[in-house]
PyMOL Python script that loads the backbone (N, CA, C, O; Angstrom):
from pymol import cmd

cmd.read_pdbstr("""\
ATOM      1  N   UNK A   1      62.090 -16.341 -97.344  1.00  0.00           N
ATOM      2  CA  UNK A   1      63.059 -17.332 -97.766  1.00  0.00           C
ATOM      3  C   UNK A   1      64.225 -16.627 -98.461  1.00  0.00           C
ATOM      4  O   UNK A   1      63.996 -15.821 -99.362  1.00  0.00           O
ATOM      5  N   UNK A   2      65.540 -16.927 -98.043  1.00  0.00           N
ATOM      6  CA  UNK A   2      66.405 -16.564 -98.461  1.00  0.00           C
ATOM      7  C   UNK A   2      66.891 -17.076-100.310  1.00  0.00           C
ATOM      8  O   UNK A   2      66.490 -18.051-100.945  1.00  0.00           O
ATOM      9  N   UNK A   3      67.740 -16.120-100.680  1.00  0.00           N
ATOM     10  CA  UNK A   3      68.031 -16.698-102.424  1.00  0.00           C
ATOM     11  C   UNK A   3      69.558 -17.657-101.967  1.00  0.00           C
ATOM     12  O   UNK A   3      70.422 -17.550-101.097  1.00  0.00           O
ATOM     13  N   UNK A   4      69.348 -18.352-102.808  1.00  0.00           N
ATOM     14  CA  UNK A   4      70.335 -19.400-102.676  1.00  0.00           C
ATOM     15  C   UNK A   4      71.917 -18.629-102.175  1.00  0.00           C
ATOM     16  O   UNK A   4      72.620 -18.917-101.207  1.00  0.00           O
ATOM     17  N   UNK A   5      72.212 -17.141-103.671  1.00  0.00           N
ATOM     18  CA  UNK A   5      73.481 -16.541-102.893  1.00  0.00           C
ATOM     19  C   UNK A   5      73.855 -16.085-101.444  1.00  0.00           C
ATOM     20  O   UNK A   5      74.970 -15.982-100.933  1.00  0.00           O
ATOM     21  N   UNK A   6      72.483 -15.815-100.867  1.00  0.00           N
ATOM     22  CA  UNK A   6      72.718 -15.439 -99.565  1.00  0.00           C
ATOM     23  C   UNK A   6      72.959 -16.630 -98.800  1.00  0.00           C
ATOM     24  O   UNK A   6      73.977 -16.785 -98.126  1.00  0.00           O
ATOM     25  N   UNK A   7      72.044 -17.465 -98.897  1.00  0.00           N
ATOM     26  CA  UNK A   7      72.696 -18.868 -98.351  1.00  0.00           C
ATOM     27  C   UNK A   7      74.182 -19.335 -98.426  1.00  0.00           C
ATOM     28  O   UNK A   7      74.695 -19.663 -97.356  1.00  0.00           O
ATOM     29  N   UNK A   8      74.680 -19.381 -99.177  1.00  0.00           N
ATOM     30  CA  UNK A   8      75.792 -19.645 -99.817  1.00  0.00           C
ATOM     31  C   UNK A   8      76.428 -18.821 -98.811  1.00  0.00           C
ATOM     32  O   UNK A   8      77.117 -19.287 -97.904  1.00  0.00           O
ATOM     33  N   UNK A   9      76.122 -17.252 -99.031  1.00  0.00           N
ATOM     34  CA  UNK A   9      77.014 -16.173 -97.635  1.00  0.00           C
ATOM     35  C   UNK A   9      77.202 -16.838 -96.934  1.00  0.00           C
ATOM     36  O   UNK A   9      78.297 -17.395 -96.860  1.00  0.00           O
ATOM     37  N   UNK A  10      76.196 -17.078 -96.093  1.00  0.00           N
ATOM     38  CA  UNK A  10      76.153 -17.414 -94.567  1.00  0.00           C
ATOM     39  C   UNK A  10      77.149 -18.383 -94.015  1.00  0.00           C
ATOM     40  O   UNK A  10      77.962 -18.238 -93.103  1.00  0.00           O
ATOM     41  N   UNK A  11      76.845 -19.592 -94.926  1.00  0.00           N
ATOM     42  CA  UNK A  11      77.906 -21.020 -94.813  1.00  0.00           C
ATOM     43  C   UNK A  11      79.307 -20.667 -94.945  1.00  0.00           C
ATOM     44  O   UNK A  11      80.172 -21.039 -94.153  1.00  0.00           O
ATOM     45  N   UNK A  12      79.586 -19.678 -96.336  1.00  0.00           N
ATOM     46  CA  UNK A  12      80.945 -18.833 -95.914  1.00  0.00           C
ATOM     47  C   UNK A  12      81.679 -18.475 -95.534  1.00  0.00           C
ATOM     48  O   UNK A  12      82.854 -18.826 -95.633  1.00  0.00           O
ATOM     49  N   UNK A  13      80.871 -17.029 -94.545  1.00  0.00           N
ATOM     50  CA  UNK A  13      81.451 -16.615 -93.555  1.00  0.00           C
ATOM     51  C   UNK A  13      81.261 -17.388 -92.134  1.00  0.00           C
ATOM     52  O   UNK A  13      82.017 -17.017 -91.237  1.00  0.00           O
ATOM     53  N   UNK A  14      80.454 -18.285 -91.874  1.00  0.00           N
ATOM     54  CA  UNK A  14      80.191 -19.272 -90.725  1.00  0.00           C
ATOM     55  C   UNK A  14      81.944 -19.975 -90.867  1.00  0.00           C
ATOM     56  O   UNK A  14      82.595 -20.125 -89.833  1.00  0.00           O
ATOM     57  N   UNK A  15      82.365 -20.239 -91.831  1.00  0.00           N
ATOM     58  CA  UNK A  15      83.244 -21.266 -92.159  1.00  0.00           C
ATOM     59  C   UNK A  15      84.637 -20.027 -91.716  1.00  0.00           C
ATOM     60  O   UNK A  15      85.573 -20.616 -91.175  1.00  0.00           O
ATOM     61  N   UNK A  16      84.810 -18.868 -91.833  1.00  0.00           N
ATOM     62  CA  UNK A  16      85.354 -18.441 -91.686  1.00  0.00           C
ATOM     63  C   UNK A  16      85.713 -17.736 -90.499  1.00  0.00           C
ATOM     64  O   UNK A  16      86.708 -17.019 -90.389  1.00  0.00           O
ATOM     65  N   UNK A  17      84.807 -17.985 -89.553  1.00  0.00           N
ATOM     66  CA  UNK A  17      84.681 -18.120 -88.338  1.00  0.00           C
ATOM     67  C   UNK A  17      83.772 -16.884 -87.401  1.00  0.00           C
ATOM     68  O   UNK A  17      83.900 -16.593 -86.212  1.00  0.00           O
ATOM     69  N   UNK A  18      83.057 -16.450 -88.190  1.00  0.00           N
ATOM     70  CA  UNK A  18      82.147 -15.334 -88.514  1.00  0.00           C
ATOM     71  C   UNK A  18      80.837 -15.774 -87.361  1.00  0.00           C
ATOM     72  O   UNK A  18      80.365 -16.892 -87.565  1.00  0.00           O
ATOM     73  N   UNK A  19      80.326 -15.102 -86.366  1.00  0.00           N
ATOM     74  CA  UNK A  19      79.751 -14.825 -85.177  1.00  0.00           C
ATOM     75  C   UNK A  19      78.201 -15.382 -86.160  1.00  0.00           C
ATOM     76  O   UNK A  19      78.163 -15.542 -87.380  1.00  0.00           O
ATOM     77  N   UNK A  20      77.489 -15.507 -85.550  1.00  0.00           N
ATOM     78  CA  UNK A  20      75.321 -15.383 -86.370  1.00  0.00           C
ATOM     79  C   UNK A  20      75.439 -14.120 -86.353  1.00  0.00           C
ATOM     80  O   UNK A  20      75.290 -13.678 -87.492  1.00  0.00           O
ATOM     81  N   UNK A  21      75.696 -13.088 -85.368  1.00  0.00           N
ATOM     82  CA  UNK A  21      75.072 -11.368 -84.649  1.00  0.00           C
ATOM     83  C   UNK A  21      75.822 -11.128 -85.966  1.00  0.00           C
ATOM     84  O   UNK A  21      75.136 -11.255 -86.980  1.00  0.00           O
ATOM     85  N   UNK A  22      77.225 -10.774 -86.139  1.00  0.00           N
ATOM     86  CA  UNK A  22      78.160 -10.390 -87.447  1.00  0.00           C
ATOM     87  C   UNK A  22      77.616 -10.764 -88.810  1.00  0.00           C
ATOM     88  O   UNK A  22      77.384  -9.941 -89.696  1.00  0.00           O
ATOM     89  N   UNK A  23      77.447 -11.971 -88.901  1.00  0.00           N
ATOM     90  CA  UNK A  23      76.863 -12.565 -90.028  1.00  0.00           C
ATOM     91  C   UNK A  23      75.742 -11.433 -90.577  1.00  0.00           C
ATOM     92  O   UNK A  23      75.931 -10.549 -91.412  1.00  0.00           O
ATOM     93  N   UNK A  24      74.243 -11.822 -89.668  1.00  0.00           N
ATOM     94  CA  UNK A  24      72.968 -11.100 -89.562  1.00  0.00           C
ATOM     95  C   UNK A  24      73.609  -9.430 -90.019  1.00  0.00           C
ATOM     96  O   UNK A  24      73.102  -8.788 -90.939  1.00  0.00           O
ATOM     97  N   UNK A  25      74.397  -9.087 -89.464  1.00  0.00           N
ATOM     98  CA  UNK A  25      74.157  -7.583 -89.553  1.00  0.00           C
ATOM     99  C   UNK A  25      74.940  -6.996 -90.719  1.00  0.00           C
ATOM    100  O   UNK A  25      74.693  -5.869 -91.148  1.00  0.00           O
ATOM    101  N   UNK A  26      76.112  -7.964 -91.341  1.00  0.00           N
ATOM    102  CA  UNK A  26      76.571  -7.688 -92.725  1.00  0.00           C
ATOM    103  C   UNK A  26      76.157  -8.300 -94.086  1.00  0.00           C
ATOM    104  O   UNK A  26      76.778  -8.236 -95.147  1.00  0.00           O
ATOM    105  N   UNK A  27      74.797  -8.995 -93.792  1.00  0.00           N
ATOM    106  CA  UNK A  27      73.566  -9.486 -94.739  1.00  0.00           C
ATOM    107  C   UNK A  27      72.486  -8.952 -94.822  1.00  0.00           C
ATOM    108  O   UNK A  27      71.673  -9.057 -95.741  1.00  0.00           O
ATOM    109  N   UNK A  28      72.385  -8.169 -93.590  1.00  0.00           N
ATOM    110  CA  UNK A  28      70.875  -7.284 -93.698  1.00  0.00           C
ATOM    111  C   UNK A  28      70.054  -8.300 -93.091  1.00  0.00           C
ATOM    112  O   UNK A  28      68.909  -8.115 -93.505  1.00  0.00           O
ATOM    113  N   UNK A  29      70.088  -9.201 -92.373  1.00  0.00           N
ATOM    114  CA  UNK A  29      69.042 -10.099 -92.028  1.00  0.00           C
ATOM    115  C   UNK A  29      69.112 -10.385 -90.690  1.00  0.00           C
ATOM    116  O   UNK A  29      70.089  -9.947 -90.082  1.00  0.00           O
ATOM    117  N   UNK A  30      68.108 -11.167 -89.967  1.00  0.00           N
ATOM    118  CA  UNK A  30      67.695 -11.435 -88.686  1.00  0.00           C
ATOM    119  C   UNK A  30      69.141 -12.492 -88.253  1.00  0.00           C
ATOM    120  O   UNK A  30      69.596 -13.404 -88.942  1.00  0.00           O
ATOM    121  N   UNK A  31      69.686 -11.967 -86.774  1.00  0.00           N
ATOM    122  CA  UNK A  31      70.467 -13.001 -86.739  1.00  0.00           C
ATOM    123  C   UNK A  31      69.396 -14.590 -86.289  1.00  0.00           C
ATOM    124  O   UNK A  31      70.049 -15.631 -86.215  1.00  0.00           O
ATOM    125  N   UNK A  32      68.267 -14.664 -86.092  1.00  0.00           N
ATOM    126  CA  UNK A  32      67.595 -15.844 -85.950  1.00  0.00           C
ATOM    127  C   UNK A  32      67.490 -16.379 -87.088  1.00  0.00           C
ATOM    128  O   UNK A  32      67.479 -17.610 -87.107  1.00  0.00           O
ATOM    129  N   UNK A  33      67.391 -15.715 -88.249  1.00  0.00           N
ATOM    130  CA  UNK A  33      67.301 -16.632 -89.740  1.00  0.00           C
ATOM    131  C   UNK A  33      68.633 -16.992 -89.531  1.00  0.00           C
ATOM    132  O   UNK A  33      68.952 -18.175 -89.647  1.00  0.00           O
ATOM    133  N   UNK A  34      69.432 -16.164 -89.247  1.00  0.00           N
ATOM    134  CA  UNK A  34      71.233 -16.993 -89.873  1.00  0.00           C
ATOM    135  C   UNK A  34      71.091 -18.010 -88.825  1.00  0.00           C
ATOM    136  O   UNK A  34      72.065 -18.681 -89.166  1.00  0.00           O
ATOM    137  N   UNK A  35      70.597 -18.668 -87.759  1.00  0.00           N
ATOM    138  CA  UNK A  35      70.918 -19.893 -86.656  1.00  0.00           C
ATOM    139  C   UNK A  35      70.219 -20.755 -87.518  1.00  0.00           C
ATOM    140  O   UNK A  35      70.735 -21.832 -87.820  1.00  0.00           O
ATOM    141  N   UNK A  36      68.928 -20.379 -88.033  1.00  0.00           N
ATOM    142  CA  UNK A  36      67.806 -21.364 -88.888  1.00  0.00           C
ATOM    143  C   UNK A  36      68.572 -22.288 -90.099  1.00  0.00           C
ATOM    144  O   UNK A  36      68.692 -23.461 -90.452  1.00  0.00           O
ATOM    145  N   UNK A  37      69.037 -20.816 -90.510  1.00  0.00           N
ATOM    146  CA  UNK A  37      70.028 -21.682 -91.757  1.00  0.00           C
ATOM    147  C   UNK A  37      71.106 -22.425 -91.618  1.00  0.00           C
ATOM    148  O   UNK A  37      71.364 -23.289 -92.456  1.00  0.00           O
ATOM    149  N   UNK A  38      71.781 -22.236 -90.700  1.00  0.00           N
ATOM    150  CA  UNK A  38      73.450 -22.781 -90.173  1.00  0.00           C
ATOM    151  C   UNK A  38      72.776 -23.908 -89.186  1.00  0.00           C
ATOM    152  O   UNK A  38      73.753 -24.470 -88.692  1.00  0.00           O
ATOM    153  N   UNK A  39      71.423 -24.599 -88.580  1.00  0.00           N
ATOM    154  CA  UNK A  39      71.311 -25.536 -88.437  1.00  0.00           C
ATOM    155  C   UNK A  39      70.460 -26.546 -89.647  1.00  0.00           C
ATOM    156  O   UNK A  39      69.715 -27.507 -89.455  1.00  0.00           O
ATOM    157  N   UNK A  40      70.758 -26.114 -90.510  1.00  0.00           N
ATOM    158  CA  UNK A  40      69.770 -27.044 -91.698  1.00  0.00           C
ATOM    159  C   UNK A  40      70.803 -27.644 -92.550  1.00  0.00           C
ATOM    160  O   UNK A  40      70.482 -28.366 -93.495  1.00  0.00           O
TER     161      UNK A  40
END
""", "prot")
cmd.dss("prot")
cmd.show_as("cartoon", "prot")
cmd.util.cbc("prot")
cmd.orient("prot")
């Protein structure tokens, strides 16, 4: 489970028009967690 700041990342850079693959790989994390989170 992610900490709330990383959450917070994701929605961020999603908003900023930021790829899942890009996202995932400048968070250190699975780009399948970043789809998990950006559909919740």
């Amino acid at each position: 489970m992610l900490q709330p700041d990383e959450v917070a990342a994701i929605l961020r850079l999603k908003k900023l028009g930021w790829g899942s693959k890009t996202i995932a790989r400048e968070l250190g994390i699975s780009k399948n967690t970043v789809k998990s989170y950006l559909k919740k």
